[in-house]
Steps between C-alpha positions, in 0.01 A plus 500: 500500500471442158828423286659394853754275300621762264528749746769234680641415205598850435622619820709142563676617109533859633683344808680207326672825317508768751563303832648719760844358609494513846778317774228266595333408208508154232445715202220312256803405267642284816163373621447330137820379518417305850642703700321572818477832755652429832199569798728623738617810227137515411331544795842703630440743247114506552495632910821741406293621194194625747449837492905495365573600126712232295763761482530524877438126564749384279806549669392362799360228350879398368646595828216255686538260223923520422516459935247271559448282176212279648204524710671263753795782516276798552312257825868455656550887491515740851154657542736844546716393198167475270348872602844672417495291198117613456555901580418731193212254334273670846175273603709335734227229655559341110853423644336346795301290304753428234715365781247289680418401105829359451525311809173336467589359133853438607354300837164335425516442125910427464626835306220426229175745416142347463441488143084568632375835540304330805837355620688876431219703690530271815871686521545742792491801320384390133146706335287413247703691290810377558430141498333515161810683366712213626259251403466625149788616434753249654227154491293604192198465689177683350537761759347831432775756592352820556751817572439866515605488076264235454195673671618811284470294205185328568338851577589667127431187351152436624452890560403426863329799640468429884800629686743315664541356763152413476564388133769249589301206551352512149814585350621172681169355325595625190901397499335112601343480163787552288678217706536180314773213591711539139838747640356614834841632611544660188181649500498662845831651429374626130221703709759633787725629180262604295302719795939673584569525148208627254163483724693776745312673754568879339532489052402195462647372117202347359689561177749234597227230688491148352090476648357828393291413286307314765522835798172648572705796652686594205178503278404727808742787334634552910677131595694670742219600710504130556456336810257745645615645833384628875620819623761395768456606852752739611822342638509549880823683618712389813813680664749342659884551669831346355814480695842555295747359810803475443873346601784622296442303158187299627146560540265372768214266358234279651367178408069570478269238642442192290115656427379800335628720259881471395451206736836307588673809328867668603384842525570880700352480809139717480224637721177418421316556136195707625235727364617882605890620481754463757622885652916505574391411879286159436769371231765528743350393784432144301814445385680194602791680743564801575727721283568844369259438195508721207161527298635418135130580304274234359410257245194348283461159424132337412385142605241332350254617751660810620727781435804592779643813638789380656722769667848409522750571837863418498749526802884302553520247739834439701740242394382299785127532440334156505164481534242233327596628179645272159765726482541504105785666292352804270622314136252258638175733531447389151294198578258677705171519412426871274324659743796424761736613234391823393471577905845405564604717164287783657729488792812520366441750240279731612646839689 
């Protein structure tokens, strides 16, 4: 584009002066002083940070970061330790991978990162994304970092009228060419802040944008209307059983298979997550003993692919009960993951 340089100039100003101070960050003022970002806290705060606001990932990111202060740390950690760790931040396979992340840096490279975007992506569990973040922002390597913000801001600027997704590769295009090897690091981060702070999805505040003068959708008079977008397909529905069981002051939970959703995951033992609703007779028939059950209503919670009716049954165990259950004190239903915890809530509190 024409006036690239400017452009960068005034965007790395705008960010030398309105930097977000995040937990993970080497704020521009640090990174001319030498100082350099760590690539464990970087790419830490990059797979917490999918589909996860900074105000959610934040205090797990201390927690994660204050209990296991380097990659080699995180590797040594129980798989079982890491997804209670892991519950509330949801897309649990990123756990998976974060784990089998850590162990390969901390076993076949010696506790230390590639500094390559090549040598990041061949990481179990590392995408193109991710491993340019890293790369860029932890190596200074010309990456080109290109998040959800960044696509937003690449759409307004260039007024990009074909609708994502189908847009996204020449967004990616178009984020390449601004790319240059002077700040790299700084540069992808000035894009992520400037795409959660002024270049929001709803008002955008063109008022306040260091590279207006250079955005196609503002001269547009409707920037917001910016990136262009599909109808989504309806969200399919599933139903599904929850069982509340419980021994005095402790609650029955399972540990779910390694694979699939929640995978590896301390949760209330279910029925199946199917297509039509479960009558009185079918949920109690699938429960996972037998008991005088008591139906305690339902909840909603929505996946990324699906939304869940999941009806909720409680009964009391005897004092003796065993069973393959984790029996788990109720103070501790906390670190289950949301859709666990609202059940259990369901059960206690509902007439």
């Amino acid at each position: 584009m024409k006036d690239r340089d400017a452009l960068r100039l005034a965007l790395l100003a705008w960010y030398d002066r309105q930097a977000r101070d995040l937990a993970w960050r080497v704020g521009p003022a640090d990174r001319r002083a030498g100082v350099r970002s760590d690539p464990y806290r970087v790419w830490l705060s990059e797979v917490m940070l999918q589909q996860t606001t900074v105000p959610h990932a934040t205090p797990y990111f201390l927690s994660f970061t204050q209990r296991w202060p380097t990659v080699s740390d995180l590797a040594a950690v129980e798989d079982g330790d890491l997804m209670a760790a892991w519950a509330g931040l949801g897309y649990y396979a990123r756990a998976r991978n974060l784990l089998a992340c850590a162990r390969a840096v901390a076993g076949q490279h010696g506790g230390v990162f590639p500094d390559t975007e090549e040598g990041l992506r061949a990481l179990p569990g590392v995408g193109a994304y991710t491993a340019a973040a890293v790369a860029a922002i932890a190596f200074d390597r010309e990456a080109n970092v290109v998040d959800g913000n960044v696509e937003r801001v690449m759409a307004r600027l260039f007024a990009v009228g074909v609708p994502v997704p189908d847009a996204k590769p020449k967004l990616k295009e178009l984020a390449a060419d601004l790319v240059t090897a002077d700040r790299p690091g700084d540069w992808a981060q000035a894009l992520m802040d400037l795409g959660a702070t002024v270049c929001r999805p709803r008002s955008p505040l063109c008022d306040l944008c260091p590279i207006s003068t250079w955005c196609e959708g503002r001269k547009t008079g409707a920037p917001e209307t910016y990136p262009r977008k599909t109808k989504k397909a309806d969200r399919p529905r599933r139903y599904g059983v929850a069982y509340l069981l419980k021994r005095g002051e402790e609650v029955a939970l399972i540990r779910r298979p390694p694979k699939g959703l929640l995978g590896g995951m301390l949760g209330l033992p279910t029925s199946d997550w199917r297509g039509v609703p479960w009558s009185d007779e079918e949920a109690i028939a699938a429960a996972p003993l037998s008991a005088a059950w008591r139906d305690r209503g339902a909840i909603e919670h929505v996946f990324t692919h699906f939304s869940l009716t999941l009806r909720v049954f409680a009964a009391d165990g005897s004092p003796g009960l065993g069973g393959d259950f984790v029996w788990t004190p109720r103070e501790g239903l906390g670190a289950l993951p949301s859709v666990f915890l609202k059940a259990a809530m369901a059960g206690e509190q509902l007439p």
